[in-house]
C-alpha positions as CSV (number, residue, x, y, z in Angstrom):
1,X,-16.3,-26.6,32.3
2,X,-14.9,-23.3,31.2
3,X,-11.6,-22.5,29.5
4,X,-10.2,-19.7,26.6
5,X,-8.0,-18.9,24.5
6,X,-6.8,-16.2,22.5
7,X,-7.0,-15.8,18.8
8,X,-6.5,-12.8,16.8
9,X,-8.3,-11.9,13.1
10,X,-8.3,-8.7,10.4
11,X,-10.3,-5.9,9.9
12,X,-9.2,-4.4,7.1
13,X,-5.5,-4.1,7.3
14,X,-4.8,-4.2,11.3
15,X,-5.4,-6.6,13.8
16,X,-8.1,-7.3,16.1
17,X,-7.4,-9.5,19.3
18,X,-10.6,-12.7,19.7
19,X,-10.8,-14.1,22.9
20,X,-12.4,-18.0,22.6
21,X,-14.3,-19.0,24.6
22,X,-15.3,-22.5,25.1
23,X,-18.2,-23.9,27.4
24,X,-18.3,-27.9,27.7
25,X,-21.6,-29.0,29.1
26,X,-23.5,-32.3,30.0
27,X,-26.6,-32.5,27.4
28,X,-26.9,-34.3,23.7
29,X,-23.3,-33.5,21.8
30,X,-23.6,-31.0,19.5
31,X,-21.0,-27.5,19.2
32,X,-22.0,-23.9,18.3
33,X,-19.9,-21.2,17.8
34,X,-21.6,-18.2,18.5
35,X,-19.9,-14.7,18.0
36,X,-20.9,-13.4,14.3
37,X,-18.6,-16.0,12.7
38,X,-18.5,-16.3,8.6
39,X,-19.1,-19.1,6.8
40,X,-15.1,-20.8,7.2
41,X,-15.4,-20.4,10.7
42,X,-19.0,-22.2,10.7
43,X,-17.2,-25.0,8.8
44,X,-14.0,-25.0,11.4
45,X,-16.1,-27.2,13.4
46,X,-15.5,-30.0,11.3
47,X,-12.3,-29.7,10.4
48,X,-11.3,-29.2,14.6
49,X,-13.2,-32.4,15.2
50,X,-11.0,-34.4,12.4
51,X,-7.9,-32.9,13.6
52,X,-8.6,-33.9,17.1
53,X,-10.0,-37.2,16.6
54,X,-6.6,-38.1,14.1
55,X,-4.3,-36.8,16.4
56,X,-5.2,-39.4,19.2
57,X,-7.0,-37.2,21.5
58,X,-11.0,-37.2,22.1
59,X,-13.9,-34.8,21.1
60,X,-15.7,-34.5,24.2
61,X,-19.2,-36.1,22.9
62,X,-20.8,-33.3,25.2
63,X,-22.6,-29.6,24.7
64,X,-19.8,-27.2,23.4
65,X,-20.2,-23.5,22.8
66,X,-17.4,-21.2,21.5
67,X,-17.5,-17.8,21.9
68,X,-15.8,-15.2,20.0
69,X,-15.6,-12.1,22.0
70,X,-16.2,-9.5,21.4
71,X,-19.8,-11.0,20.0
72,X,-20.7,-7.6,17.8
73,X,-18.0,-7.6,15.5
74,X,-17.6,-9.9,12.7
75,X,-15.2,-12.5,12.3
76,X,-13.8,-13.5,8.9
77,X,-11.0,-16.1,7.8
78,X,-9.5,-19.6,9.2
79,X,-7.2,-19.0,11.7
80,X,-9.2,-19.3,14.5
81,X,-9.1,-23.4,13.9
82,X,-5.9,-24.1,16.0
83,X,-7.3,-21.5,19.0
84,X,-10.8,-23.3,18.5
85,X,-8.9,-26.8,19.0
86,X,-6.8,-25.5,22.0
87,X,-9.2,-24.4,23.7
88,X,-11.6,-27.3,23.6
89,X,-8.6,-29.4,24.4
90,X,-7.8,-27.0,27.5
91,X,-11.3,-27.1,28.5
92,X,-11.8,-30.9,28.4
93,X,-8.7,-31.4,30.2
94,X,-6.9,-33.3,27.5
95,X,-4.3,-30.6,27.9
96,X,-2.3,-29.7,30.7
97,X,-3.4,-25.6,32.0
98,X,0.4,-25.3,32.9
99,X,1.6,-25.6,30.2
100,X,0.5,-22.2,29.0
101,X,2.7,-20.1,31.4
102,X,1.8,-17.1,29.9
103,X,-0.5,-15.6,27.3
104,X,-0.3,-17.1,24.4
105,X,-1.8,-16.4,21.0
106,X,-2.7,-19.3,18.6
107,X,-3.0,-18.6,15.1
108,X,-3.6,-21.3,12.0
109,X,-5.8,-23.3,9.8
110,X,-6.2,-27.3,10.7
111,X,-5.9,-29.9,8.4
112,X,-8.3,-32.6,8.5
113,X,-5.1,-34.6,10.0
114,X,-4.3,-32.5,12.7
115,X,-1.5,-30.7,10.4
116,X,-1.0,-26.9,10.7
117,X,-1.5,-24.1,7.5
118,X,-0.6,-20.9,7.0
119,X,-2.6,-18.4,7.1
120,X,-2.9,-14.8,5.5
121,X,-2.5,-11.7,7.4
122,X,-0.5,-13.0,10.6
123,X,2.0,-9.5,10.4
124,X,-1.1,-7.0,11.5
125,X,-2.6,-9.6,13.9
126,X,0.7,-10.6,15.8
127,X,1.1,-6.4,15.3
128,X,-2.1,-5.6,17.2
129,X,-1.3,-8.8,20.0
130,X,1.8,-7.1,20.6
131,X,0.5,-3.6,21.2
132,X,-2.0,-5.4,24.0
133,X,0.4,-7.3,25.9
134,X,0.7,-10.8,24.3
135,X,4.3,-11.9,24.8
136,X,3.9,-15.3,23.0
137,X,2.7,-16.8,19.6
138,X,1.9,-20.4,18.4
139,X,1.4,-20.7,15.0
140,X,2.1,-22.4,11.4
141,X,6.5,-22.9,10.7
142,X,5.2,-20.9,7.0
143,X,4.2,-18.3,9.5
144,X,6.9,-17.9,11.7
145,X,9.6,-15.9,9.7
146,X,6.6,-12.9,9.5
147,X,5.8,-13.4,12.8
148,X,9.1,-12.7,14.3
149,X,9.5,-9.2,12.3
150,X,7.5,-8.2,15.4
151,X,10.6,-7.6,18.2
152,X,9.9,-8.5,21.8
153,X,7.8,-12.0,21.0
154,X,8.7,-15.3,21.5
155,X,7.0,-17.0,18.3
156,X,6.2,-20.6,18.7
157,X,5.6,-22.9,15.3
158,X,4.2,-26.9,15.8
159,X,3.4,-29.0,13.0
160,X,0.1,-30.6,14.2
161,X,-2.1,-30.8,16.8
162,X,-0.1,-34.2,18.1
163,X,2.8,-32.1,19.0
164,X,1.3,-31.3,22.8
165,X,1.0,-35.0,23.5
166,X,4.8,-34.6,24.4
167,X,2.9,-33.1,27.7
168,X,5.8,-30.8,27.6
169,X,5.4,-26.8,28.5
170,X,5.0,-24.4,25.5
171,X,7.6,-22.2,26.3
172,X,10.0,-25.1,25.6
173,X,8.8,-25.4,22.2
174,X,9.8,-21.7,21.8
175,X,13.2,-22.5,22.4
176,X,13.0,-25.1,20.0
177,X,11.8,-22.9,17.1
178,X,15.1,-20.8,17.4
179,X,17.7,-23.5,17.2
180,X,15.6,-25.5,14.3
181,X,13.6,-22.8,12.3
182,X,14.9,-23.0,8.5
183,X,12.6,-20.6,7.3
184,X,15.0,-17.9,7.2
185,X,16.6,-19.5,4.1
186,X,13.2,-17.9,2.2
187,X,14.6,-14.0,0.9
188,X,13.6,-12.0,-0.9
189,X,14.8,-11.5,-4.5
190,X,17.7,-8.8,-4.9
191,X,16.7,-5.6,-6.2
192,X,13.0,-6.2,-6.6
193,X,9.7,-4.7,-5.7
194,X,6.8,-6.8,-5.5
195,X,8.2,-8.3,-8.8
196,X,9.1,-5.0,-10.5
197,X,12.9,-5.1,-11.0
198,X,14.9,-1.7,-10.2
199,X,17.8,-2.5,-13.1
200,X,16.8,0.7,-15.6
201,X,18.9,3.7,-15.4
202,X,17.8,7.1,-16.6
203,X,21.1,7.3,-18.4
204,X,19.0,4.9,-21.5
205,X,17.0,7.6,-21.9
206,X,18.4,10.0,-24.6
207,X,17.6,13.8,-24.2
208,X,14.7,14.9,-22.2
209,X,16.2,17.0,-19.8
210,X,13.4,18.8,-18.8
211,X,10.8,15.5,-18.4
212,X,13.6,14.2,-16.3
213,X,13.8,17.1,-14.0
214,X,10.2,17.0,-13.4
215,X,10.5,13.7,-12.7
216,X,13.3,14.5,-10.2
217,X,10.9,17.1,-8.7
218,X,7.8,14.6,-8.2
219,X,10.6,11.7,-6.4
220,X,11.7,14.3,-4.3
221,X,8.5,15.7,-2.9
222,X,6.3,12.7,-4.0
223,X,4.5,14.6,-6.4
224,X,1.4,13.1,-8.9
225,X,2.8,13.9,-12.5
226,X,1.0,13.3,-15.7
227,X,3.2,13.0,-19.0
228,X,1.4,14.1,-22.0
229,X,2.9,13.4,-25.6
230,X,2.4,11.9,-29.0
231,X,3.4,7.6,-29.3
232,X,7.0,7.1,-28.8
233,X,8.4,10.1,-27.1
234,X,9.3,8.0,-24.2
235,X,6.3,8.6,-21.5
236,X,6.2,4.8,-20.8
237,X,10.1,4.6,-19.9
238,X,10.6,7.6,-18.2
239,X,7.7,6.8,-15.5
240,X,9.3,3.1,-15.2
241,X,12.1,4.4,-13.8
242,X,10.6,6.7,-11.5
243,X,11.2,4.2,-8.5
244,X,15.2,4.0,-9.0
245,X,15.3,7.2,-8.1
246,X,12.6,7.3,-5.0
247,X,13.6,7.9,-1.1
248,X,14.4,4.5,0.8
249,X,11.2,4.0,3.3
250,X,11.4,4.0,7.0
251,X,10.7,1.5,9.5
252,X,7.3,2.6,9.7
253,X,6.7,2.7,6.4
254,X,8.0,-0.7,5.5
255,X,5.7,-2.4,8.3
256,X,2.6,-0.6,6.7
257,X,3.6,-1.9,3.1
258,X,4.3,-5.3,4.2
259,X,0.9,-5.4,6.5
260,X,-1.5,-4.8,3.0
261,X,1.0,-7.6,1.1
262,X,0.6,-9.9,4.0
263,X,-3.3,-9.3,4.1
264,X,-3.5,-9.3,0.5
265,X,-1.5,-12.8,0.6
266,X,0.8,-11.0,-2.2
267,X,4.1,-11.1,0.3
268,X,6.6,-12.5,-1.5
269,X,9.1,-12.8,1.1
270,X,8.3,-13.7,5.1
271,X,11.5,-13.3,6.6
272,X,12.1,-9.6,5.8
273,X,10.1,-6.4,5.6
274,X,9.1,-4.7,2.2
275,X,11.8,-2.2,2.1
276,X,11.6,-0.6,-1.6
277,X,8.7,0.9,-2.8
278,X,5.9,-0.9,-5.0
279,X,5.1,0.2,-8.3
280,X,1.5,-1.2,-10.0
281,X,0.8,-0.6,-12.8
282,X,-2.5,-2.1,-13.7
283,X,-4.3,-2.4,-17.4
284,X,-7.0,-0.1,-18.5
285,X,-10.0,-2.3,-17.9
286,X,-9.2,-2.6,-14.7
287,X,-13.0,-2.1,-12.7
288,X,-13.3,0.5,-9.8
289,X,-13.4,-1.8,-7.2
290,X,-9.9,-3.7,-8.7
291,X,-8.5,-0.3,-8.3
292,X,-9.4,0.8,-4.5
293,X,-10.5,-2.4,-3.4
294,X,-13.9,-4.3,-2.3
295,X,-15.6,-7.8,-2.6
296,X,-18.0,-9.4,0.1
297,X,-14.9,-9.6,2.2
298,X,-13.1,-6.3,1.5
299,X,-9.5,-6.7,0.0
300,X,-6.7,-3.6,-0.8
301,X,-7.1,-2.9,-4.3
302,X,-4.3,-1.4,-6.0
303,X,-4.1,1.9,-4.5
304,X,-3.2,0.5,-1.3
305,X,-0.7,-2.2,-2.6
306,X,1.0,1.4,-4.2
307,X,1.0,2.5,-0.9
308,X,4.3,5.1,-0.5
309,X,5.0,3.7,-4.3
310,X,4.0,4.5,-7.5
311,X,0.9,3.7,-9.2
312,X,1.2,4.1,-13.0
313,X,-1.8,4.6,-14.8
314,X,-0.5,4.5,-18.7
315,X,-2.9,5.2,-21.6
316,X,-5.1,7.4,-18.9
317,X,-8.1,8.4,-20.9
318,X,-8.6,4.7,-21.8
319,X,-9.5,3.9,-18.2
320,X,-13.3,4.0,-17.8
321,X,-14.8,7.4,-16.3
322,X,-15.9,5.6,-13.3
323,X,-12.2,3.8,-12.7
324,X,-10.6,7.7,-12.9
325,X,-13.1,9.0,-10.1
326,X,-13.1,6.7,-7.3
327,X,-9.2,7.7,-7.2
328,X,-10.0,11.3,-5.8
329,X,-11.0,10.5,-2.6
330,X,-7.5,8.2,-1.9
331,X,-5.7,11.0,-3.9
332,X,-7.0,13.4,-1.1
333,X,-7.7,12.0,2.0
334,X,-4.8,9.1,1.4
335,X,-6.9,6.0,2.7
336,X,-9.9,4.4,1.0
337,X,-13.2,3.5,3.3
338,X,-14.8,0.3,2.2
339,X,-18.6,0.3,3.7
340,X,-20.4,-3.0,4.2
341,X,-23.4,-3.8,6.6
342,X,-21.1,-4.9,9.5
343,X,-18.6,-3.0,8.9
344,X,-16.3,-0.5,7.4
345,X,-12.4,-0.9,6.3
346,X,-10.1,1.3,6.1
347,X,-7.0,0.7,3.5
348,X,-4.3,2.8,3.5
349,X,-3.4,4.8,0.4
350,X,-0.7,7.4,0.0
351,X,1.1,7.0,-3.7
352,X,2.6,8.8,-6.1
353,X,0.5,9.0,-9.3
354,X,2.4,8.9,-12.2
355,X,0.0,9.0,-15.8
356,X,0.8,8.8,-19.2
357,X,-1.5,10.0,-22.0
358,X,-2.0,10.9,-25.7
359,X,-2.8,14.5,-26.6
360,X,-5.7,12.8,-28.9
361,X,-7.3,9.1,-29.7
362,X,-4.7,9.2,-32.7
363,X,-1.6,10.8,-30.7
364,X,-0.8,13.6,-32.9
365,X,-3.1,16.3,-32.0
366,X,-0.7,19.6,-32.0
367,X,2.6,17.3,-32.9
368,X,1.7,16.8,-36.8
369,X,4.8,15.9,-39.2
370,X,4.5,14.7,-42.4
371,X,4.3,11.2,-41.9
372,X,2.0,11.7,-39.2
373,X,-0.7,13.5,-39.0
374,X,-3.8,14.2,-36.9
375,X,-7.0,12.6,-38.6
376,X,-9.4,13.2,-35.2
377,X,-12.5,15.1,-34.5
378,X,-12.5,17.9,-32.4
379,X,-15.7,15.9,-31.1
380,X,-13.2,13.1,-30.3
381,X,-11.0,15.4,-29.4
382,X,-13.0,16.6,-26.6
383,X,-14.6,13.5,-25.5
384,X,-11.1,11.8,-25.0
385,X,-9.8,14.7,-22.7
386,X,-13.5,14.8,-21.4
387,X,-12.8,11.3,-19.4
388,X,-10.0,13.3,-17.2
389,X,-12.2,15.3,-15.3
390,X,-11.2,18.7,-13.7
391,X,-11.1,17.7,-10.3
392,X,-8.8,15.1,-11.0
393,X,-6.3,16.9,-13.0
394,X,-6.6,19.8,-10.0
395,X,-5.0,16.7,-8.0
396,X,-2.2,16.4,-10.1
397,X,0.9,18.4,-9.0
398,X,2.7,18.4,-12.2
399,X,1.6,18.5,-16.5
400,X,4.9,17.7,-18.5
401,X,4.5,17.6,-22.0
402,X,6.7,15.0,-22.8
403,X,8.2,16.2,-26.9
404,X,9.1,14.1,-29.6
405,X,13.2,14.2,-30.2
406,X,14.8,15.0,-32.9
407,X,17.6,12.6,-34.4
408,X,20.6,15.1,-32.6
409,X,19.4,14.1,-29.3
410,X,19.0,10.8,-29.9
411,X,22.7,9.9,-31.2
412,X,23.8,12.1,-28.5
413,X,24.7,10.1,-25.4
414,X,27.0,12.5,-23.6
415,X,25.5,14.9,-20.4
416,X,23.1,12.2,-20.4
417,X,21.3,12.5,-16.5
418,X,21.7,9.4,-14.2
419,X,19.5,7.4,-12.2
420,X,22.8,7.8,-9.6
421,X,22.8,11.3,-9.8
422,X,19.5,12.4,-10.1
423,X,18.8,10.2,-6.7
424,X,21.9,12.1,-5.0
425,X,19.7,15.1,-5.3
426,X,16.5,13.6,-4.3
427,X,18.1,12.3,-1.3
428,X,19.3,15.6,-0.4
429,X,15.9,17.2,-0.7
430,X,14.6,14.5,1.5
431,X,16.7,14.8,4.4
432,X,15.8,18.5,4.3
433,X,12.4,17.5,4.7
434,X,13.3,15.0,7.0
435,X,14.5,17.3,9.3
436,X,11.6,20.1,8.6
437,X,8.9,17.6,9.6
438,X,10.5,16.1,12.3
439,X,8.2,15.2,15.1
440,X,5.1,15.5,12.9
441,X,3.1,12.7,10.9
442,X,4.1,14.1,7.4
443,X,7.1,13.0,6.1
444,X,7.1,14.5,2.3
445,X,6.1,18.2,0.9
446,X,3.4,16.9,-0.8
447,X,1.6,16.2,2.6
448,X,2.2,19.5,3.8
449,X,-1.4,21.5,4.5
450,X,-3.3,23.6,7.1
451,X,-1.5,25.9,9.8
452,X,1.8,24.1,9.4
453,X,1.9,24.9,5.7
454,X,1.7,28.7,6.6
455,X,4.2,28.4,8.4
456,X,6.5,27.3,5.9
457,X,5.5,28.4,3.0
458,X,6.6,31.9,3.4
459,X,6.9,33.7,0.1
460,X,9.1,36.9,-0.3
461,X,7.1,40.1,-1.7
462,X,8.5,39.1,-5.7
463,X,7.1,35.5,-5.4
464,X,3.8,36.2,-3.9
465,X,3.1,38.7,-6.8
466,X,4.0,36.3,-9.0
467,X,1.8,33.5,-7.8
468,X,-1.0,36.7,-7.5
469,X,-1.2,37.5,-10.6
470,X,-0.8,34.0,-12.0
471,X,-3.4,33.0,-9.9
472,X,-5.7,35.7,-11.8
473,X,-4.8,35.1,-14.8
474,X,-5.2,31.2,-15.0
475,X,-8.3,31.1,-12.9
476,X,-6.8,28.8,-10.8
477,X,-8.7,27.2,-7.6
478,X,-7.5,26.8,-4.5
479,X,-6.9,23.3,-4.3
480,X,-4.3,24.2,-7.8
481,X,-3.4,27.2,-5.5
482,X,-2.1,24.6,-2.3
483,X,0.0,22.4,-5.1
484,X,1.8,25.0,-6.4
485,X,3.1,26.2,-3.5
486,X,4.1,22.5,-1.8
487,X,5.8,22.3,-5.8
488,X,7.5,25.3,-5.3
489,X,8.7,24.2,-2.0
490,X,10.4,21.1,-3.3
491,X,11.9,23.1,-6.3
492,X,13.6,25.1,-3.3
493,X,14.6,21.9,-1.6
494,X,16.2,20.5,-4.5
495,X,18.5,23.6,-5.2
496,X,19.0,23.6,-1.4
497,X,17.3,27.4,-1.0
498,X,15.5,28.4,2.7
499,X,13.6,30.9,0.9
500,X,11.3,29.5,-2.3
501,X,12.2,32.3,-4.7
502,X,10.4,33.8,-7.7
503,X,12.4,31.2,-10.0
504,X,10.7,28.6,-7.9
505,X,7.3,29.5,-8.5
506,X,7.7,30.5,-12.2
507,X,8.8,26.6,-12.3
508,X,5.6,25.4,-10.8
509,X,3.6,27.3,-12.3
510,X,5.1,26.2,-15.6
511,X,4.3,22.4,-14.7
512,X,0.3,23.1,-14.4
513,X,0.2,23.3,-18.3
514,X,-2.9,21.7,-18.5
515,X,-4.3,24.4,-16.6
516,X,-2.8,27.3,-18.5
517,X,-3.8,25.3,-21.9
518,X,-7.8,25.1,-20.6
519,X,-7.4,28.8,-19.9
520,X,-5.8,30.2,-23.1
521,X,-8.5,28.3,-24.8
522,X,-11.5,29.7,-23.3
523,X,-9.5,33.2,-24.2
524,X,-9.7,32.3,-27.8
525,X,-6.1,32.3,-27.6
């Protein structure tokens, strides 16, 4: 006797449709599942035979082989134990044929008592099911909220195994799920990403009109920025509040977000799509693989769960050497490849980098009053800039010193910059960039390369003398060379110019400080 079923399971962040396949055969009773399956798919077999056996139905005490096709690729993760059940069910005739009318895909962990879990990761399998031509899902009620962000499927949810004793056709049951489903009462909190609450207001910060400006520049083009300044200047709150003023993500964008928290089992909210942007901000000991993921299973480490967020890095010369480096492959190619013996992942990884640092261990290299001064090494000196190496600074758009205030400013609250208005002109710049990139994959400047940035970076005679004979002077390379120019671009954008002007590149060019520092320092200047 022959029968299958279809099951779904991850590889990496997407989906990847399983067909099971189950064989019933006379001969001493025994069940293998064959198909590379991990170690809690090995250990389904016990938990499908409990399930069965307590639901009042009866393990066939025959041969059994399941199959999970395609055999070459590996299969991780519970939720094949409701499609292994179903189908030996199916296959034993315990279950009526007709009652699956039309393709259905069965997702979920068994209890021991026939009862249904969740499982993790049921967004980017339904996802891929979808894109192939399932039109049905049967899965855990925890599930079914997430399931059903997925338009044009009917999503099914049981308790337990004993629910198709009722001998009744599935597609009833769908039916059923509409009218009783009470997981939509589950939302997601007001206001908050991933935990991070967007209440602070640019307006609490007192002065800084030119950090908030770059700041303004890196939201509008998503832009990595680096704050350098002495303790207390405000690095640390101005970066916070970078996501109040970010661009609201698209459709597309929010189901690519809420796949990595649904794999990651991070997703906070079922019944509704991420639709404001992350922000991570993870401790300095954090190891390499906690920041671009790994393990024997491979998992999104933070740079994914920043994907089209934030990820601040604060204190970043106190992250190890090794931590810094594995972010300049994500920072250029914008996904992360995670290679094991079976397989590779891929993890999306497009953020905005936003780091704050110290000029010096002590903080007051360059900055000295007289209640604080510099006590450091220029041996410590160097080997606590030394950690930031060159080619990841080159991937940093802009290098704000970030200066300490004097009282004035600080008891001045008037002309003081909005998160309200400094997100009107973000939003602006976006929608020009909206409409520039329409019909192509890129979405912000900072994306922009190749052929197509040729095209539209265009510079009038003045600003491509200036950028020459900057470029000369600063020894700049041509990676520096690409990132002034998208920078430029997005200055334009945000004073609503067509043509990036010689102002515009004077700007960016001011924002690669550390670059002009480096120089005038190997001039003895």
């Amino acid at each position: 006797m022959y029968g299958k079923v279809m099951s779904a399971c991850l590889q990496g962040i997407d989906g990847q449709l399983i067909e099971v396949e189950v064989d019933i055969s006379s001969g001493l009773p025994q069940i293998n599942v064959v198909g590379l399956p991990d170690s809690a798919i090995r250990e389904s077999v016990e938990r499908v035979r409990s399930a069965i056996k307590n639901c009042g139905y009866t393990f066939p005490m025959d041969r059994i082989t399941v199959n999970l096709a395609p055999a070459d690729l590996r299969k991780e993760g519970s939720s094949f134990d409701l499609a292994i059940a179903m189908g030996i069910l199916l296959t034993s005739g315990q279950i009526d044929q007709q009652m699956l009318s039309q393709q259905t895909l069965f997702l979920g962990e068994l209890a021991l008592d026939g009862s249904l879990r969740p499982v993790p990761g049921v967004l980017s399998m339904v996802h891929a099911a979808k894109k192939l031509g399932i039109s049905h899902v049967c899965l855990s009620r925890h599930n079914a909220a997430e399931a059903a962000l997925i338009e044009g499927l009917a999503v099914c949810t049981i308790a337990s195994l004993a629910d198709f004793k009722r001998n009744r056709p599935l597609p009833e049951y769908f039916a059923e799920t509409r009218d009783n489903d009470d997981s939509s009462a589950e939302s997601p909190a007001a206001g908050t990403s991933n935990g991070f609450q967007l209440m602070e207001d640019y307006a609490d910060v007192s002065g800084q009109h030119q950090v908030k400006r770059a700041m303004m520049i890196s939201a509008a083009g998503m832009h990595n920025i680096v704050l350098l300044g002495p303790p207390g200047t405000g690095k640390t709150m101005l970066i916070k509040r970078l996501p109040s003023i970010l661009p609201p993500m698209s459709d597309k964008e929010s189901l690519e977000v809420t796949k990595i928290y649904s794999v990651s089992g991070k997703l906070a909210s079922r019944s509704s799509l991420i639709r404001t942007r992350a922000f991570r901000a993870p401790h300095h000991s954090i190891s390499p693989a906690g920041l671009v993921g790994g393990g024997s299973i491979p998992k999104p480490g933070e740079v994914s769960l920043a994907h089209r967020g934030v990820l601040f890095l604060d204190e970043l010369p106190e992250f190890t050497r090794g931590a810094l480096e594995v972010l300049r492959q994500p920072l250029e190619d914008r996904h992360v490849v995670i290679s094991r013996a079976r397989a590779s992942y891929t993890f999306p990884s497009q953020f905005l980098l936003a780091a704050a640092m110290n000029p010096c261990p002590c903080g007051y290299y360059g900055t000295a009053t007289p209640t604080h001064i510099c006590t450091c090494s220029l041996a410590k000196i160097v080997h606590y800039r030394s950690k930031i190496s060159g080619p990841l600074l080159d991937r940093i758009d802009l290098h704000v010193e970030v200066p300490k205030p004097d009282y004035a400013h600080l008891r001045d609250k008037s002309n003081q910059l909005s998160s309200h208005e400094m997100r009107e002109r973000v939003m602006r710049a976006h929608r020009r960039q909206q409409l520039r990139y329409a019909g192509t994959p890129i979405s912000h400047n900072n994306e922009l390369g190749g052929k197509l940035m040729r095209q539209v970076c265009k510079l009038p005679s003045e600003s491509d003398d200036l950028l020459r004979a900057s470029f000369e002077v600063l020894g700049m390379s041509a990676r520096a060379y690409d990132r002034i120019l998208r920078l430029a671009l997005t200055i334009a954008d945000l004073e609503e110019s067509d043509t990036i002007k010689p102002e515009h590149v004077a700007e960016a060019i001011q924002y690669r400080n550390l670059d002009r520092k480096q120089r005038l320092e190997e001039m003895g200047v």
